[in-house]
C-alpha positions as CSV (number, residue, x, y, z in Angstrom):
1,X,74.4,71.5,84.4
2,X,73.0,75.0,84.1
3,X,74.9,78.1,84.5
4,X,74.0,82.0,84.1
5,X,76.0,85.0,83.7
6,X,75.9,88.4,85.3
7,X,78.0,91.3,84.7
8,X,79.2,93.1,86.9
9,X,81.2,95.2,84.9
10,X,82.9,95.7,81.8
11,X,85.9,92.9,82.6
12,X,84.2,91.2,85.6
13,X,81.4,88.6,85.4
14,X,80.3,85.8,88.3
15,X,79.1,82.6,86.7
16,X,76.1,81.0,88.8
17,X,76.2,77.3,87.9
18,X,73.6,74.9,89.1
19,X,75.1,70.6,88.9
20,X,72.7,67.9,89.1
21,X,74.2,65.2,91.5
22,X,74.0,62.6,88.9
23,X,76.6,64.6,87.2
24,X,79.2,64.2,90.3
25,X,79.3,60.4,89.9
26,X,82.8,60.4,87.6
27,X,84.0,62.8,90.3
28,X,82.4,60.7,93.3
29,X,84.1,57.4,92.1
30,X,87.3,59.0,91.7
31,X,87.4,60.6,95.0
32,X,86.7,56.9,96.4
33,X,89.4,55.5,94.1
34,X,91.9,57.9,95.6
35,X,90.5,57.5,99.5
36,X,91.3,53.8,98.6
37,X,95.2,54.1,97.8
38,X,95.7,56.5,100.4
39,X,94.2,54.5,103.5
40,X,93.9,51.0,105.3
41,X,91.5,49.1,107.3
42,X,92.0,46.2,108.9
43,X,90.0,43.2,107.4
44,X,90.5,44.8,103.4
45,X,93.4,44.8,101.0
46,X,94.1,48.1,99.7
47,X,92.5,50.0,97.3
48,X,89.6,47.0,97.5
49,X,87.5,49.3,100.6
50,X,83.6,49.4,99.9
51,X,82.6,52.9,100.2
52,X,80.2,52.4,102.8
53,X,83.2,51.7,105.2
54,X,85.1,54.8,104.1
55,X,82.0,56.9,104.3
56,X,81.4,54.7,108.0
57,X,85.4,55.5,108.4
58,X,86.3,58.5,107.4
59,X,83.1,60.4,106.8
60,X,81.0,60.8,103.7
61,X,82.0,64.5,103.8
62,X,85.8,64.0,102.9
63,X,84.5,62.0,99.7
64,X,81.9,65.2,99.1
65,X,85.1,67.5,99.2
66,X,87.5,65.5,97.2
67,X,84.8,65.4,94.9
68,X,83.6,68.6,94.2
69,X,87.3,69.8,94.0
70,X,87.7,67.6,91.4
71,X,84.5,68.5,89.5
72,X,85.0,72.4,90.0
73,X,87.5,73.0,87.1
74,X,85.6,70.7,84.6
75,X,81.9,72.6,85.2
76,X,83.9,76.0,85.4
77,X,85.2,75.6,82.0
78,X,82.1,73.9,80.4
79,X,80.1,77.1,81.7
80,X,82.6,79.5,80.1
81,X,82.2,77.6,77.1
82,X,78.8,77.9,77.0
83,X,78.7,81.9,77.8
84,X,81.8,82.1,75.1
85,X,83.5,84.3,77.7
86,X,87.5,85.0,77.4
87,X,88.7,84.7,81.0
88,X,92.0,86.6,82.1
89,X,93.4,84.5,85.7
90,X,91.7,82.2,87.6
91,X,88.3,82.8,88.8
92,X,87.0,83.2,92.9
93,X,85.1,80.0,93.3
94,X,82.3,80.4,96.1
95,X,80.3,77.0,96.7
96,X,76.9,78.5,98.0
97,X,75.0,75.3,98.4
98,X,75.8,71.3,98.4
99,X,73.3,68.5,99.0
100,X,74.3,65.2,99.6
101,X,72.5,63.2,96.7
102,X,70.5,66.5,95.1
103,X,72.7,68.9,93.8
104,X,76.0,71.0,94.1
105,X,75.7,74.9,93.7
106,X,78.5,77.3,93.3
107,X,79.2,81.1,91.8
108,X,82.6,81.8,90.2
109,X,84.1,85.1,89.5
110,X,86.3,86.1,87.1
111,X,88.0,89.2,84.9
112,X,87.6,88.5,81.2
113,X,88.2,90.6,78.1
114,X,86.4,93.6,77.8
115,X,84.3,94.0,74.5
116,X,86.1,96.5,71.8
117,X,85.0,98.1,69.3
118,X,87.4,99.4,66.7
119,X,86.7,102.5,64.8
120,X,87.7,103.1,61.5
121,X,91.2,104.0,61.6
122,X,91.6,104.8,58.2
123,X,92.2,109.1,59.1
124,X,95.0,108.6,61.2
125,X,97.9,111.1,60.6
126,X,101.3,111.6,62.3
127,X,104.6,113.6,61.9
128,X,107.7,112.1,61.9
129,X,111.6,113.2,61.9
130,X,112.3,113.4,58.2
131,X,115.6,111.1,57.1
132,X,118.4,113.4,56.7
133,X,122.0,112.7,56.6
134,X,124.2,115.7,56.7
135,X,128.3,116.1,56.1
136,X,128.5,116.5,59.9
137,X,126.4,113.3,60.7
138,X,129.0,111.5,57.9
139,X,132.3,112.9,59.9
140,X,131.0,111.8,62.7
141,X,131.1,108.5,62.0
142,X,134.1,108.1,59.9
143,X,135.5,109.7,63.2
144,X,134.2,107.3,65.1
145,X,136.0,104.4,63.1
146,X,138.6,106.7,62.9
147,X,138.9,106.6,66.9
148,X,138.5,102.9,66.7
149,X,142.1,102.3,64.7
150,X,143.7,104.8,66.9
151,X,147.2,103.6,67.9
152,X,148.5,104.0,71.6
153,X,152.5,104.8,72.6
154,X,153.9,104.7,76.0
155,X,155.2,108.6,76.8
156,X,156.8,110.1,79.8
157,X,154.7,113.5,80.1
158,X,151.7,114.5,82.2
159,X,148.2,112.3,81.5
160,X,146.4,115.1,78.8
161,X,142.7,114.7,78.1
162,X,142.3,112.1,75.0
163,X,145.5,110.2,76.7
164,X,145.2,106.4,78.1
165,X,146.2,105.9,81.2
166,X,146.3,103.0,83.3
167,X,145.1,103.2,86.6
168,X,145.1,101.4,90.5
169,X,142.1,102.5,92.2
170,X,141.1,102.0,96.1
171,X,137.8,103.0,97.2
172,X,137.1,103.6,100.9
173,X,134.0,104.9,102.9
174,X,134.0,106.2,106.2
175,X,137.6,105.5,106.6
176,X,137.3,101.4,105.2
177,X,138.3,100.3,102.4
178,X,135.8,98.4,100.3
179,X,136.2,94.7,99.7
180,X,135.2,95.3,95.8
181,X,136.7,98.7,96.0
182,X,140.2,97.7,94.7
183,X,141.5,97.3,91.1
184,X,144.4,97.2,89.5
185,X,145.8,97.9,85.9
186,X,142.2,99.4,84.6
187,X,142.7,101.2,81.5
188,X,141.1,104.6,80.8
189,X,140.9,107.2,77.9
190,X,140.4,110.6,80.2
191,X,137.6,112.5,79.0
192,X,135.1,109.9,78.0
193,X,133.4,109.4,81.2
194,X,133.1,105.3,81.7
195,X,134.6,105.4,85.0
196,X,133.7,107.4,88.4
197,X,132.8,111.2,88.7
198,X,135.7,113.3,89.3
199,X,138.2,111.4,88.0
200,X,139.2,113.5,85.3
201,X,140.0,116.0,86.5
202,X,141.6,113.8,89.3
203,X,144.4,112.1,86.6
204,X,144.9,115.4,84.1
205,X,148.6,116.4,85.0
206,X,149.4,113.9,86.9
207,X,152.6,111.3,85.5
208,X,153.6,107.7,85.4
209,X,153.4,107.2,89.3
210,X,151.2,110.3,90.6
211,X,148.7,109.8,93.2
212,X,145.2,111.7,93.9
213,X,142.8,111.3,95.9
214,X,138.9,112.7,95.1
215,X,135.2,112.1,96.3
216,X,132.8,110.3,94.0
217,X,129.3,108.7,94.6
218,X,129.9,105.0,93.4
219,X,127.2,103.8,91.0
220,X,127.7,100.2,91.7
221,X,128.7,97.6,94.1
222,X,128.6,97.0,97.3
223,X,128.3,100.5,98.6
224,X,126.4,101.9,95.6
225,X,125.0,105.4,95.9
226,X,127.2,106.3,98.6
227,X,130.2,108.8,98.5
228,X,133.7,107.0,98.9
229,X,137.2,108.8,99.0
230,X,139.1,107.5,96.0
231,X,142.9,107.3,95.6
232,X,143.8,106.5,92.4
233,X,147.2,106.5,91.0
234,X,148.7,106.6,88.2
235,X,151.1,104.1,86.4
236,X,151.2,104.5,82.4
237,X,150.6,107.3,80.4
238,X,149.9,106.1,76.8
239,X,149.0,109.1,73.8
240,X,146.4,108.5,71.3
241,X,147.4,108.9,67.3
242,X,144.7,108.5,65.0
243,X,145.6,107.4,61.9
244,X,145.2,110.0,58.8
245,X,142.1,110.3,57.0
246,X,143.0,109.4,53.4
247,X,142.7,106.2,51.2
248,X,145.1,104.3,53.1
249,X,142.7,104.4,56.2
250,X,140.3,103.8,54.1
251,X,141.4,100.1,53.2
252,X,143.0,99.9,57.1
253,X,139.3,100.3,58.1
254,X,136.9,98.9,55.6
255,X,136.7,96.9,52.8
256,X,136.9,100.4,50.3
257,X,139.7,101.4,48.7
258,X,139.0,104.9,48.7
259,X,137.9,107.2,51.3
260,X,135.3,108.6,49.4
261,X,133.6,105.6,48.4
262,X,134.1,104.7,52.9
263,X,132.3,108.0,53.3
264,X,129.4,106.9,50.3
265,X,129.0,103.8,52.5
266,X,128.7,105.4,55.9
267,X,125.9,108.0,54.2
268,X,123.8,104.3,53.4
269,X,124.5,102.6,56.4
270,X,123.2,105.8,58.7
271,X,120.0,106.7,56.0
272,X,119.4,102.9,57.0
273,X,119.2,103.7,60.4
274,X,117.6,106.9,60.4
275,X,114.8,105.2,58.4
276,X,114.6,102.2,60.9
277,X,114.0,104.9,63.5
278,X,111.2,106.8,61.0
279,X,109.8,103.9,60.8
280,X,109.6,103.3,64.8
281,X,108.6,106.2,65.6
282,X,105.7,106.1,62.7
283,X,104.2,102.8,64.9
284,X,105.1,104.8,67.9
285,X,102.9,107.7,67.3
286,X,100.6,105.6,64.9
287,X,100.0,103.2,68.1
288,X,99.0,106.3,70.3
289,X,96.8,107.7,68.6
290,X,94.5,104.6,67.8
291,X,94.6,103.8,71.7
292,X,93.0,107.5,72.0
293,X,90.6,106.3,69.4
294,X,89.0,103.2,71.3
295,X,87.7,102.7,75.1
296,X,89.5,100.2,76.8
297,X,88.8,99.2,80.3
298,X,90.9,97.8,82.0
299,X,90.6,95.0,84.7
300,X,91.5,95.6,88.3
301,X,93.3,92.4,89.1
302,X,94.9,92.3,86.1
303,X,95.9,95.6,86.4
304,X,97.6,95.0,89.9
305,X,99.2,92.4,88.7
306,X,100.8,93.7,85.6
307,X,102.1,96.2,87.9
308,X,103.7,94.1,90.6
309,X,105.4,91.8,87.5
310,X,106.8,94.9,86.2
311,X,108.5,96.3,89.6
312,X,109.4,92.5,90.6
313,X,111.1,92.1,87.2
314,X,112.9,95.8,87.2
315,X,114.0,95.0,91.1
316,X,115.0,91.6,90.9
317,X,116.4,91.1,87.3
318,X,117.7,94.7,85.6
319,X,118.1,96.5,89.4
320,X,119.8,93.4,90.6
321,X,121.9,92.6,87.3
322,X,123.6,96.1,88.6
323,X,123.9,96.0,92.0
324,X,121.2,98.5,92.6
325,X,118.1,98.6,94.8
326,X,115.3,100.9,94.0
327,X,116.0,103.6,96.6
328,X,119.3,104.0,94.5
329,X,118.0,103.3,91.4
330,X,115.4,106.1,92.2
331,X,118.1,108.7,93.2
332,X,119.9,108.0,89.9
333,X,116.8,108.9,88.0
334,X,115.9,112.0,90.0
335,X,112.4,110.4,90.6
336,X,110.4,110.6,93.7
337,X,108.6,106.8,95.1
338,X,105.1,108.7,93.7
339,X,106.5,109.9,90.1
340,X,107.8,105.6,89.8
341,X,104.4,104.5,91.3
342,X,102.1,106.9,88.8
343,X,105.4,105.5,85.9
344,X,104.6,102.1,86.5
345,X,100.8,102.5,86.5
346,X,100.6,104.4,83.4
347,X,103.0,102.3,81.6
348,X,101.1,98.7,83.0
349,X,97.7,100.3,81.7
350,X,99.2,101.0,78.4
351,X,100.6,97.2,77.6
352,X,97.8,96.4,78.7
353,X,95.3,98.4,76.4
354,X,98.1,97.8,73.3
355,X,97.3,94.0,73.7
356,X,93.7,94.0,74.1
357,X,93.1,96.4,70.9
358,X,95.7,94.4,68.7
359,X,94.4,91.4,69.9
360,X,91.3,92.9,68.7
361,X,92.5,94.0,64.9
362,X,94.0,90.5,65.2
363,X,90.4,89.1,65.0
364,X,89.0,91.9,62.6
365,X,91.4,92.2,60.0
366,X,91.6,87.8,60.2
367,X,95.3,87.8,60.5
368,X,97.4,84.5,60.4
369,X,100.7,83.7,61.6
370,X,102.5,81.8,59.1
371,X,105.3,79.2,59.8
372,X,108.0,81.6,58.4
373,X,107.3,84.8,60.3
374,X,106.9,82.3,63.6
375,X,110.7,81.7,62.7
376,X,111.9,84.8,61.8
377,X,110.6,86.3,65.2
378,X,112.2,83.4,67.0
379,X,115.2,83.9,65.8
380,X,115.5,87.7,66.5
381,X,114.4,86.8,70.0
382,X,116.7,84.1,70.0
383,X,119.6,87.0,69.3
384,X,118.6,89.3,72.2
385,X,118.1,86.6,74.8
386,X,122.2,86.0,73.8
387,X,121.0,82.1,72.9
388,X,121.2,80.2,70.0
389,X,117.8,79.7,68.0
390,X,117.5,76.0,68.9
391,X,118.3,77.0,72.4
392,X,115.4,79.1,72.6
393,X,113.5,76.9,70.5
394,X,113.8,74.5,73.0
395,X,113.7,76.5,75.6
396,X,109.9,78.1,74.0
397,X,108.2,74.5,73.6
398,X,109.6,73.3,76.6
399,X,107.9,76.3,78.4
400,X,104.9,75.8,76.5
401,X,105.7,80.0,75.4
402,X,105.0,78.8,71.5
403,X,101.3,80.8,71.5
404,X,103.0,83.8,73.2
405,X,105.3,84.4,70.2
406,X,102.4,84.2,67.8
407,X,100.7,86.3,69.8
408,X,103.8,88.7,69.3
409,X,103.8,88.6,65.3
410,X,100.2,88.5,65.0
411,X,99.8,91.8,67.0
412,X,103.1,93.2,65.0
413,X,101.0,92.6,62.0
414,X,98.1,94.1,63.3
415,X,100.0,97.5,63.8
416,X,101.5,97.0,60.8
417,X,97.5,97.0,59.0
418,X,96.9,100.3,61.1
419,X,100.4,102.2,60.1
420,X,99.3,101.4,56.3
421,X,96.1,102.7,56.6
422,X,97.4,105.8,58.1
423,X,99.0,109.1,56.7
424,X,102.9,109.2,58.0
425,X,104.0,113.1,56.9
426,X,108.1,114.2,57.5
427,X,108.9,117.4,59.4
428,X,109.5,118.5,55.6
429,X,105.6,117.7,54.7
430,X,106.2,114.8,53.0
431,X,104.4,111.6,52.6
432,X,106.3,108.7,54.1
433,X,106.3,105.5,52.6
434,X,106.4,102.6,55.0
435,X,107.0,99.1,53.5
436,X,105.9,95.8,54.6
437,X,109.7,95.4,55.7
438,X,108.3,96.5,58.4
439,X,106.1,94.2,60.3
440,X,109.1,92.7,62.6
441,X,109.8,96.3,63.3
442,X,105.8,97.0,64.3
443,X,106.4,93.3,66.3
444,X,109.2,95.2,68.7
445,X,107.1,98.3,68.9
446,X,104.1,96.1,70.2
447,X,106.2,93.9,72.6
448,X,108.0,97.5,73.9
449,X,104.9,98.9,75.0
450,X,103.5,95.8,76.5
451,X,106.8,94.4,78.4
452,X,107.7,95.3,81.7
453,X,110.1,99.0,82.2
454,X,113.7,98.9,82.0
455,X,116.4,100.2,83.8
C-alpha cells in the first residue's frame, strides 16, 4: 500500500492511498465466505459454492464491493498511522479508481487536530475578587438558618407578607381551564417569589377563605409562556415566628453551644466558599487569557457539529426537563433567535479551542492521570449525575466513557500547571495563593467551558 497526504488546510487533510490487488485477497476471500452463507444454488450445499459460480451467478462485481468495503477501514487506518495524523470524525471516502486484478485507488478526507504551539505562559496575570467576609455577609447567614427553624401558627387575620398561606389555584386561558392548571393545598410564604407573578399582591389582605383572581404568564406546563387568568383562594393563614437569636438557638440549630462560636463557624464556612469561588474565577480568567495567547483553528465540521449537540441537548434534555420550547425559553431570556445563534457559536468555538490547547499542555508538560485522581473525579461525577459511584462506574465502562474522564482530569491538571505559573492579584493588590487543592476545581472549570449551555 502507498498513501500520500495533502493539506488542505490547517484541520483538513485528503489521504490518497494507492492498494496493490494482492493486498485485497483477505478481503476477497471473506467477501466470498459471506456470499456463501447468504445464498443457494442448486447442485451445492451451502457455504461450499466455488467462486467461479458466484462470480458466474451473481456477478464478480458484488464480490469487488463487498470487498473493498471491507478493506476500506483497515488501509484508512494503516495510512493515518503512517502520516501520524489525529483524525476528529470519520473521513469522506471517494474510491477514484478500481481494477479487477491490478489495483484499488481511493482518496479520504478528513478534519484532524490542528498543530499548536504553546507560548510560554509563564507572564500571565489576573485580578480576582479578594476573600472578604463582612458582619453583614455573617447575619446573613445566621438569618438564613434563623428562617429555616422558624415555627408556623394557624391565625385568623388577613395573609401579611412573611405569612404562610395555603393556597387552591385554577389556571384558565381563553376562558378553559387547564388540565395541569389545578392544585390544591400548595403552601406559600408571600413575598419570596417561588410561585406565579402577581400573586402577592393577589393573597396580601385577603383571610382564611378569600378569593382573587389576577393575570400571570405561566412559566411552565402545558400552556407555558402564555397569560392565564388565575383564581386563587385562600384557606389557611399560618404566621411565621423565628426563634430568638441567643445561645439557645444556637444549640436548636447547630452543634455550638454558643451563638458566638455559631457565628465563628458561619465566618469559616463562607471564607471557604468565597475562596472556592477565587479560586474559580482565577482558572476562569487564567483560561482566557492563554486562549488569547495561542491560534487555534477550528474545524468546520466539527464545529457544526458541536453546535447542533449543544442546541439538541439544551432543547431536548434541560428545555424539555421544564416544559419549555426554545421560542419560550428565548422570551424568558430576552434573547433574539440571532443573539442564541451568535451564543451558541461563540460558546461551541470556545470548548472547542479549551480542549485542543489542554490537550496540548497535556502532551507538553507529560501529565499522567493516576488511578486515584481517575476515582476522585468519578465519584464527584458520580454525585451530580444523582447516581451512586458503582452506578456510574458501571454505567462509564459499560459505555466505553473511561478515556473521556481522563481526558477530564488530565486537562484539569493541565489548567491547574497554567494557573501556577501565572500571577493571581486580589482587588486589594495582593498576591493569591492557589494550592494544588485545586486541580478537581480547574477539572470543573475545563469541563464548564467545553460542555454544552445550560438552561
Amino acid at each position: 500500500m502507498k498513501s500520500a497526504v495533502e493539506t488542505l488546510n490547517p484541520t483538513r487533510v485528503r489521504l490518497s492511498i494507492e492498494v496493490p490487488f494482492e493486498e485485497l485477497k483477505d478481503s476477497l476471500d471473506a467477501a466470498y465466505k459471506k456470499i456463501n452463507q447468504q445464498v443457494t444454488v442448486k447442485g451445492f450445499r451451502k457455504g461450499k459454492i466455488p467462486a467461479r459460480v458466484i462470480d458466474q451467478r451473481f456477478g464478480r462485481g458484488a464480490v469487488l464491493e463487498e470487498a473493498v468495503n471491507d478493506a476500506l477501514p483497515k488501509f484508512y487506518t494503516e495510512a493515518v498511522n503512517e502520516a501520524e495524523l489525529n483524525p476528529l470524525g470519520q473521513p469522506e471516502v471517494d474510491i477514484t479508481e478500481l481494477k479487477d486484478g491490478e489495483t484499488l485507488n481511493f482518496t479520504a478526507e478528513v478534519d484532524i487536530r490542528p498543530t499548536i504551539e504553546i507560548p510560554d505562559y509563564s507572564g500571565i496575570e489576573v485580578e480576582v475578587d479578594a476573600v472578604e467576609v463582612s458582619e453583614k455577609d455573617i447575619d446573613e447567614s445566621v438569618e438564613q438558618l434563623r428562617e429555616r427553624f422558624a415555627a408556623t401558627s394557624p391565625v385568623e387575620r388577613a395573609a401579611a407578607d412573611g405569612d404562610v398561606v395555603t393556597l387552591d389555584l385554577e389556571a384558565k386561558v381563553d376562558g378553559e381551564v387547564l388540565e395541569d392548571g389545578v392544585a390544591e393545598g400548595v403552601s406559600y410564604t408571600i413575598g419570596s417569589g417561588e410561585l406565579l407573578e402577581g400573586i402577592d399582591e393577589a393573597v396580601t389582605g385577603l383571610e382564611a377563605g378569600g378569593e382573587a383572581t389576577f393575570a400571570s404568564e405561566l412559566k411552565g406546563g402545558s400552556a407555558a409562556g402564555q397569560e392565564a387568568q388565575v383564581t386563587v383562594k385562600v384557606t389557611q393563614v399560618a404566621a411565621r415566628e423565628l426563634p430568638a437569636l441567643d445561645d439557645e438557638f444556637a444549640q436548636l440549630a447547630s452543634e455550638f453551644d454558643t451563638l458566638e462560636e455559631l457565628r465563628a463557624d458561619s465566618r469559616k464556612r463562607l471564607e471557604n466558599m468565597k475562596q472556592y469561588d477565587q479560586a474559580t474565577q482565577a482558572q476562569e480568567r487564567v483560561l482566557e487569557k492563554l486562549l488569547e495567547l495561542v491560534e487555534v483553528p477550528v474545524p468546520e465540521k466539527l464545529l457544526e457539529d458541536e453546535i447542533n449537540t449543544r442546541k439538541h441537548n439544551l432543547e431536548h434534555h434541560q428545555l424539555g426537563q421544564m416544559g419549555l420550547d426554545l421560542p419560550q425559553y428565548l422570551e424568558i431570556q430576552g434573547k433574539t433567535e440571532e443573539e442564541f445563534e451568535t451564543e451558541t457559536k461563540e460558546a461551541a468555538v470556545k470548548g472547542i479551542k479549551t480542549q485542543f490547547v489542554l490537550d496540548e499542555l497535556v502532551n507538553k508538560e507529560k501529565l499522567n492521570v493516576n488511578q486515584e485522581e481517575l476515582t476522585e473525579h468519578l465519584m464527584r461525577r458520580a454525585a451530580s449525575s444523582g447516581m451512586s459511584p458503582d452506578q456510574f462506574a458501571q454505567a462509564v465502562v459499560e459505555g466505553g466513557q473511561v478515556p473521556l474522564l481522563v481526558g477530564e482530569v488530565a486537562r484539569g491538571k493541565a489548567l491547574a500547571v497554567v494557573v501556577e505559573a501565572a500571577t493571581v492579584k486580589d482587588t486589594n493588590g495582593e498576591v493569591v495563593d492557589l494550592d494544588d487543592e485545586d486541580d478537581e476545581t480547574a477539572t470543573e472549570t475545563a469541563e464548564a467551558v467545553e460542555e454544552p449551555t445550560e438552561a
